[in-house]
C-alpha positions in Angstrom: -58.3 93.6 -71.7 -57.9 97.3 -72.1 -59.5 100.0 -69.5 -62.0 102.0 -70.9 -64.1 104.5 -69.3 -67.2 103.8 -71.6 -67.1 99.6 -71.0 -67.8 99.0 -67.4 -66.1 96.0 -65.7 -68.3 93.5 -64.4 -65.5 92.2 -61.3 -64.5 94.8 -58.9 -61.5 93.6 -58.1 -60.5 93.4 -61.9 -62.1 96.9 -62.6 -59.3 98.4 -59.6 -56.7 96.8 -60.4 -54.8 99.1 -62.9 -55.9 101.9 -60.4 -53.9 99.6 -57.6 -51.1 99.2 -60.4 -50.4 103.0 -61.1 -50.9 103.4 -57.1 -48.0 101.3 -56.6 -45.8 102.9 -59.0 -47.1 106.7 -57.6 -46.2 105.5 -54.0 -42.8 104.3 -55.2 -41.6 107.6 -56.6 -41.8 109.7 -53.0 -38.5 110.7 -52.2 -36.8 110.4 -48.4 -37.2 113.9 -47.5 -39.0 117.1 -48.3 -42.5 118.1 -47.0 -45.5 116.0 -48.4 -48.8 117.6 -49.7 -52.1 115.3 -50.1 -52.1 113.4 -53.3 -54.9 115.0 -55.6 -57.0 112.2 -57.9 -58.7 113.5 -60.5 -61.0 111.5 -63.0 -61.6 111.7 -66.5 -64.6 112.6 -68.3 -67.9 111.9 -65.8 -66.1 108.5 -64.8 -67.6 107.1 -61.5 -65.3 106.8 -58.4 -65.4 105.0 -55.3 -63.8 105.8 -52.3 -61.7 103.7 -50.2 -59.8 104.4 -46.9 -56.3 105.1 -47.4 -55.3 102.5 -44.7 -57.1 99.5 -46.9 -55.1 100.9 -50.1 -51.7 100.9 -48.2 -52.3 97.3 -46.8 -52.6 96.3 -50.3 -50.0 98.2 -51.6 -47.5 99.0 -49.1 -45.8 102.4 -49.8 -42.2 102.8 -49.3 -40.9 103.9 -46.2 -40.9 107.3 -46.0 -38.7 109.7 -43.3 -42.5 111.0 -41.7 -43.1 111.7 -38.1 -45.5 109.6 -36.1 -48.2 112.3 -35.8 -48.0 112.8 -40.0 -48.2 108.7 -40.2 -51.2 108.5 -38.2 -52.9 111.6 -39.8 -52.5 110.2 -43.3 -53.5 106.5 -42.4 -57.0 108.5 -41.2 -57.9 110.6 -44.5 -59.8 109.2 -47.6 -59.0 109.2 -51.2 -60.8 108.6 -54.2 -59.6 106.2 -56.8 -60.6 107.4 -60.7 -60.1 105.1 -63.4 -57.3 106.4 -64.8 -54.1 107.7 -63.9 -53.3 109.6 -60.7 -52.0 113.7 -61.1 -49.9 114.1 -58.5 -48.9 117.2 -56.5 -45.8 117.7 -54.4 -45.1 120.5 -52.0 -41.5 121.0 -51.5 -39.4 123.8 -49.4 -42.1 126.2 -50.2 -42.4 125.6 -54.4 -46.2 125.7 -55.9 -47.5 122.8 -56.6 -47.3 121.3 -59.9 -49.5 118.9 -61.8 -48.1 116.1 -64.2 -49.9 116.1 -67.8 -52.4 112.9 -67.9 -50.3 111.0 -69.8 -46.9 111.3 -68.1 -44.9 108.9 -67.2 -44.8 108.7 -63.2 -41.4 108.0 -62.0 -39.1 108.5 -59.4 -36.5 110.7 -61.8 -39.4 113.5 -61.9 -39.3 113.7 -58.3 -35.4 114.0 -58.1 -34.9 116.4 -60.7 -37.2 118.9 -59.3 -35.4 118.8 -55.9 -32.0 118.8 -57.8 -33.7 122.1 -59.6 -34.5 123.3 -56.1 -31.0 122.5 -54.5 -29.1 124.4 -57.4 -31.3 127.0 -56.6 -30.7 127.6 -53.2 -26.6 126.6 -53.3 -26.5 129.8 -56.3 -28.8 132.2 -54.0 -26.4 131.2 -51.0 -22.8 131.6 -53.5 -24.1 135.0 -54.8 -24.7 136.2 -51.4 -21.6 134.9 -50.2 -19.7 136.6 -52.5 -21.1 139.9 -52.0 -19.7 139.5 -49.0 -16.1 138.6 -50.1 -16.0 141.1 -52.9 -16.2 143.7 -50.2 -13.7 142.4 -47.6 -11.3 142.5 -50.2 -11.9 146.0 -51.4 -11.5 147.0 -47.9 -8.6 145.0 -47.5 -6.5 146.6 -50.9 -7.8 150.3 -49.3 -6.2 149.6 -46.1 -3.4 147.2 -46.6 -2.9 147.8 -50.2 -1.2 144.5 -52.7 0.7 142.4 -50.1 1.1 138.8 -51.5 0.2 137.5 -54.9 1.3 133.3 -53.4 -1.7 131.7 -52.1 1.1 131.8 -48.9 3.4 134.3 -47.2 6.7 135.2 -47.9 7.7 134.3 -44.3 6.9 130.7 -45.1 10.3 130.7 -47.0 10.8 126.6 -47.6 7.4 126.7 -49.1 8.4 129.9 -51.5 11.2 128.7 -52.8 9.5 125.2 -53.7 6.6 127.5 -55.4 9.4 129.4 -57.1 11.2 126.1 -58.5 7.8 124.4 -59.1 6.3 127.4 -61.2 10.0 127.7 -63.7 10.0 123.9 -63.9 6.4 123.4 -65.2 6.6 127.0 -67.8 10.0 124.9 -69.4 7.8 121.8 -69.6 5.4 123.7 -71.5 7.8 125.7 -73.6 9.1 122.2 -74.6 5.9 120.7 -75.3 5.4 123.8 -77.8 8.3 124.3 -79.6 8.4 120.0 -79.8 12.1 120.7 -77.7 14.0 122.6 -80.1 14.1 125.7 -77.7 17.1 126.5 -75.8 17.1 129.1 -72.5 20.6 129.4 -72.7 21.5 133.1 -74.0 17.7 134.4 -74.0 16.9 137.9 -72.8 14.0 136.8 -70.7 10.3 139.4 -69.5 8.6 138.0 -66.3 4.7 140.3 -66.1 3.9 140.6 -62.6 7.4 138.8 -60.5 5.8 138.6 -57.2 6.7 138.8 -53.9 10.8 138.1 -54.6 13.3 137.4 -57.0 13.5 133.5 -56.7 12.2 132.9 -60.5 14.5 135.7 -62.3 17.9 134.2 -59.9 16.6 130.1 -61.2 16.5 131.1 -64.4 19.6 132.7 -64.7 21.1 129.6 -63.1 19.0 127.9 -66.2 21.3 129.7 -68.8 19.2 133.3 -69.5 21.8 135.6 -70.3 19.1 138.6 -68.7 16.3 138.9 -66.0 13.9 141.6 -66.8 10.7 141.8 -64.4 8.2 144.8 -64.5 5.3 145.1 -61.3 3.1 147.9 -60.0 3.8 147.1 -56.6 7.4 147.2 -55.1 7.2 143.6 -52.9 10.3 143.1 -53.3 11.3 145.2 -50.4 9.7 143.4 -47.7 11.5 139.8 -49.0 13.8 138.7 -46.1 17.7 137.9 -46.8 16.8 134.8 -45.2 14.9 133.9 -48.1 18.0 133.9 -50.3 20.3 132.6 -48.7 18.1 129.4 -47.9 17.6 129.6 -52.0 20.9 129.2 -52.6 21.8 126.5 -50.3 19.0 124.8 -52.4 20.5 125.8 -55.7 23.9 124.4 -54.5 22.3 121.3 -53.4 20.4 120.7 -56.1 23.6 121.2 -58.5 27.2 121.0 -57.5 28.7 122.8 -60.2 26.0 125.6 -60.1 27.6 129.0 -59.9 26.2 130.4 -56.9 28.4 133.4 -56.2 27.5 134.8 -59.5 24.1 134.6 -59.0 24.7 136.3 -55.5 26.6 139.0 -57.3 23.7 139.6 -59.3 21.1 139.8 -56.2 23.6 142.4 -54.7 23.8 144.8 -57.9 20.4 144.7 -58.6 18.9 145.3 -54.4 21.3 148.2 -54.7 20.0 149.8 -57.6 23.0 149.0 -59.7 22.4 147.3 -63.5 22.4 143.6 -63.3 21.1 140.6 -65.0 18.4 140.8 -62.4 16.5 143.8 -63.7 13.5 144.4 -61.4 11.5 147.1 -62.6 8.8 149.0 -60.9 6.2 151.2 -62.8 3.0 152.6 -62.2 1.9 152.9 -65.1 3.0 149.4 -66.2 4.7 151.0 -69.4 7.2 147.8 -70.4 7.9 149.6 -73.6 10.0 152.6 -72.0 10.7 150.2 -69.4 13.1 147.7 -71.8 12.7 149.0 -75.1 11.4 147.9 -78.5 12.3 144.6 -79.6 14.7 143.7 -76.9 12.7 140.3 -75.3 13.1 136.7 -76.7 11.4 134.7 -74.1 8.2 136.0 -72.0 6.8 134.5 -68.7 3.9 135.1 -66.8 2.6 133.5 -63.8 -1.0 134.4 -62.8 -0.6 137.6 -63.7 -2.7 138.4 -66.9 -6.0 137.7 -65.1 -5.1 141.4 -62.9 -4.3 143.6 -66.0 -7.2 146.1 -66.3 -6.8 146.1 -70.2 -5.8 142.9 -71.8 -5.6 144.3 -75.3 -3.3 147.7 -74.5 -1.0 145.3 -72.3 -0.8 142.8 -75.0 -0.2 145.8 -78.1 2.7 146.8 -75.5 4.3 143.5 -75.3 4.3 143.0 -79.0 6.4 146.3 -79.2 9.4 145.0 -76.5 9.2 141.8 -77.9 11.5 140.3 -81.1 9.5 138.4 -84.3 10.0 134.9 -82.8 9.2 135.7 -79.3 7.6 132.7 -77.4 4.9 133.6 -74.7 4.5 130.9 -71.8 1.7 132.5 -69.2 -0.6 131.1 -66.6 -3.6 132.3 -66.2 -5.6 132.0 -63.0 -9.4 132.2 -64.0 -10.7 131.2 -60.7 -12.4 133.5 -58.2 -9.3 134.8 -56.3 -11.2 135.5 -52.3 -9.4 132.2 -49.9 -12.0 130.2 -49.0 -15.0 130.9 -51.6 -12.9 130.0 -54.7 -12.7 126.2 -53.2 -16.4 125.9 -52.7 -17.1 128.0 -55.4 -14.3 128.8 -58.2 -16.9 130.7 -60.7 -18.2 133.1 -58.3 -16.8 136.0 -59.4 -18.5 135.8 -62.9 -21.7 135.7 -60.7 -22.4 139.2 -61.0 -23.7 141.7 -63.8 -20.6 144.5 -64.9 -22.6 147.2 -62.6 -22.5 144.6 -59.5 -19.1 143.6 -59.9 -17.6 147.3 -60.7 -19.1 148.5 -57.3 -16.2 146.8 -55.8 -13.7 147.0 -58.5 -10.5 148.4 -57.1 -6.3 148.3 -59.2 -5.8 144.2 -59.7 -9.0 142.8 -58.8 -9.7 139.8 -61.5 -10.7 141.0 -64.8 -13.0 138.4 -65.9 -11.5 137.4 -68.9 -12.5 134.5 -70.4 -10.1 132.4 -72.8 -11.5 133.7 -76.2 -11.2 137.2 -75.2 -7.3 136.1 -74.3 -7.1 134.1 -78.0 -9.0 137.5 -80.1 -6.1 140.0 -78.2 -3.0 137.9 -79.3 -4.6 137.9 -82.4 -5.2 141.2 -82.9 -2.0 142.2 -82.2 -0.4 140.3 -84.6 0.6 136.2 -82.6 0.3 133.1 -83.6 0.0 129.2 -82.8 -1.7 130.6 -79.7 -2.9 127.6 -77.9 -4.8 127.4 -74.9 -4.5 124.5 -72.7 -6.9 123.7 -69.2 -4.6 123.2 -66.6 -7.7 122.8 -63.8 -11.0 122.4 -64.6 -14.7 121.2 -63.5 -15.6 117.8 -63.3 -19.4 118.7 -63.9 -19.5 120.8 -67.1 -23.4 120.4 -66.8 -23.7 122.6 -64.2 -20.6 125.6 -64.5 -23.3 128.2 -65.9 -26.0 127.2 -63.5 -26.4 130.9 -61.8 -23.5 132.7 -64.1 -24.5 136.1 -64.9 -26.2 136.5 -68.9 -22.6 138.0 -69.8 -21.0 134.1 -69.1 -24.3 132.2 -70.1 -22.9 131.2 -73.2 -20.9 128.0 -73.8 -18.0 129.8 -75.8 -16.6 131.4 -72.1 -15.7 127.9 -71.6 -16.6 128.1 -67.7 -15.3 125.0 -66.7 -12.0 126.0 -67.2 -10.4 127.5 -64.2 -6.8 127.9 -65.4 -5.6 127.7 -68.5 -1.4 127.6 -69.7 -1.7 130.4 -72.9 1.3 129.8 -75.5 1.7 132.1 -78.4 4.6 133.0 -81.0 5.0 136.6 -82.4 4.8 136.6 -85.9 8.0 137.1 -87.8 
């Protein structure tokens, strides 16, 4: 039989016992944690209600056990509560939010419960992140004013077995790719090769001359190449001659020697200011180009890109990682997005030469393409597990779905159109 507030129940125990029923399931949705208001009743219409202690309700229906202390136990078991004849409104009070009533007929359920606190914690980890990169963004502004650009590897060059693995590791996986995307019908052997942005030594440009390139050519900003140890080398080549007998390794220290003393070599290291590849290595002079996390520190994406289509042949493949992540030590592990955080007028109060542009795939894809590439593919190297969440607290700019946030590096390969 149906409750209705109009037709009166003759048995009081029959007439409570929906009230008891949607008391059991109210009791059964408080979470384990998180400060408790008083539950508010409420009746409908000019229904009567009786009041009951709370201690006789919870005998009846025990509640869950909740995480309370004593003293809160022994005050709720003493209060009063009416029961109305119809479903209970709730209120929760939780880390300081307003309470918040359900609609009459909603569904009462633990899930409400949890995805209000989930709404509460992503609130407080984003106010916490933001912060916290404030803070980051400025310690490494003050770090590039008074140390300048000392290592692009997520190590130092001192750790010298490590940065020769790196070096290996990083040509390795770009001829895996290059592979994958010309479907292995691309040779290194006789290719004039561009590295943008060579790093802290020469260990890629001497690997892949000992992979066949007939020519090295590296352009940088910053001159790193002067604090690389001989030590470094000569452990490189020990490797080199390890890892292949027949491996000419006096030719490739020949090369090392010409181009340290400023002498032309097939180890051309180029340093420019002004970043100007074009006068640099002239007009469609490159086959090959690589890029290793490099792309994601050029202030203008589309004049760097309109000057690599000039030095580059019709043909050219590009192979270039691109490190989207927030670049600050420990904050990009906890929190890999946080530089796109922060409106433009935030995040260019600490802008300083190579800080992380902010450029988000597309914007990569609508460059190549305006400058005249194609087959450009873009493929995630690292990204989110939660895709849900990656724009929870992103600034309006990154809000939409098209940035593709979850993707924190990407491998970009393009062709110049013939």
């Amino acid at each position: 039989m149906a409750l209705s507030r109009r037709q009166p129940l003759d048995d009081e125990s029959e007439r409570l016992q929906p009230v008891f029923h949607a008391m059991e399931k109210y009791l059964a949705s408080f979470p384990r944690y998180g400060k408790l208001s008083s539950t508010v009743w409420k009746t409908r219409g000019n229904a009567s209600a009786r009041a009951i202690p709370y201690s006789d309700l919870r005998a009846r229906n025990p509640a869950p056990k909740c995480e309370m202390k004593k003293e809160q136990n022994k005050a709720l078991l003493g209060t009063t509560h009416k029961l109305p004849l119809c479903t209970p409104i709730r209120t929760v009070h939780t880390y300081g939010v307003q309470p918040v009533g359900r609609p009459q007929n909603a569904d009462v359920s633990p899930s409400g419960t949890m995805t209000l606190q989930r709404t509460i914690d992503m609130h407080l980890k984003n106010t916490f992140f933001y912060t916290a990169g404030i803070g980051f963004l400025a310690l490494a502004k003050a770090k590039n004013v008074l140390q300048g650009y000392s290592s692009p590897k997520p190590f130092d060059i001192s750790e010298t077995e490590r940065c020769i693995e790196y070096d290996i590791h990083v040509v390795e996986q770009w001829i895996d790719h290059l592979k994958k995307y010309t479907n292995n019908t691309y040779s290194l052997a006789g290719k004039n090769v561009l590295e943008l942005g060579p790093g802290s030594d020469l260990g890629i440009g001497i690997y892949l001359l000992a992979k066949g390139c007939s020519q090295y050519n590296a352009c940088d900003v910053n001159d790193l190449m002067k604090f690389t140890p001989d030590s470094f080398y000569e452990q490189l080549f020990l490797k080199l001659k390890d890892t292949d007998v027949k491996m000419d390794v006096d030719y490739l220290k020949k090369q090392l020697s010409k181009a340290k003393n400023g002498v032309f070599s097939q180890l051309n290291y180029v340093v420019r200011d002004d970043f100007d590849i074009v006068s640099a290595f002239g007009e469609s002079t490159v086959d090959l180009v690589f890029s290793q996390a490099a792309f994601e520190h050029f202030d203008d994406i589309k004049t760097t890109v309109s000057l690599l289509s000039k030095v580059c042949k019709p043909g050219t493949i590009l192979i270039a990682e691109i490190d989207l992540k927030t670049h600050s030590r420990w904050i990009r592990d906890k929190d890999p997005n946080n530089i796109y955080r922060y409106p433009q007028w935030v995040y260019n109060a600490f802008r300083f030469r190579g800080i992380p542009n902010r450029v988000r795939p597309f914007q990569y894809k609508e460059a190549f393409e305006t400058s005249g590439w194609t087959d450009i593919r873009i493929e995630p190297l690292r990204q989110l597990n939660n895709h849900s969440n990656c724009y929870s607290g992103m600034s309006k700019r990154y809000s939409d779905k098209k940035n593709q946030m979850e993707y924190l590096s990407i491998m970009l390969c393009a062709r110049k159109t013939e």
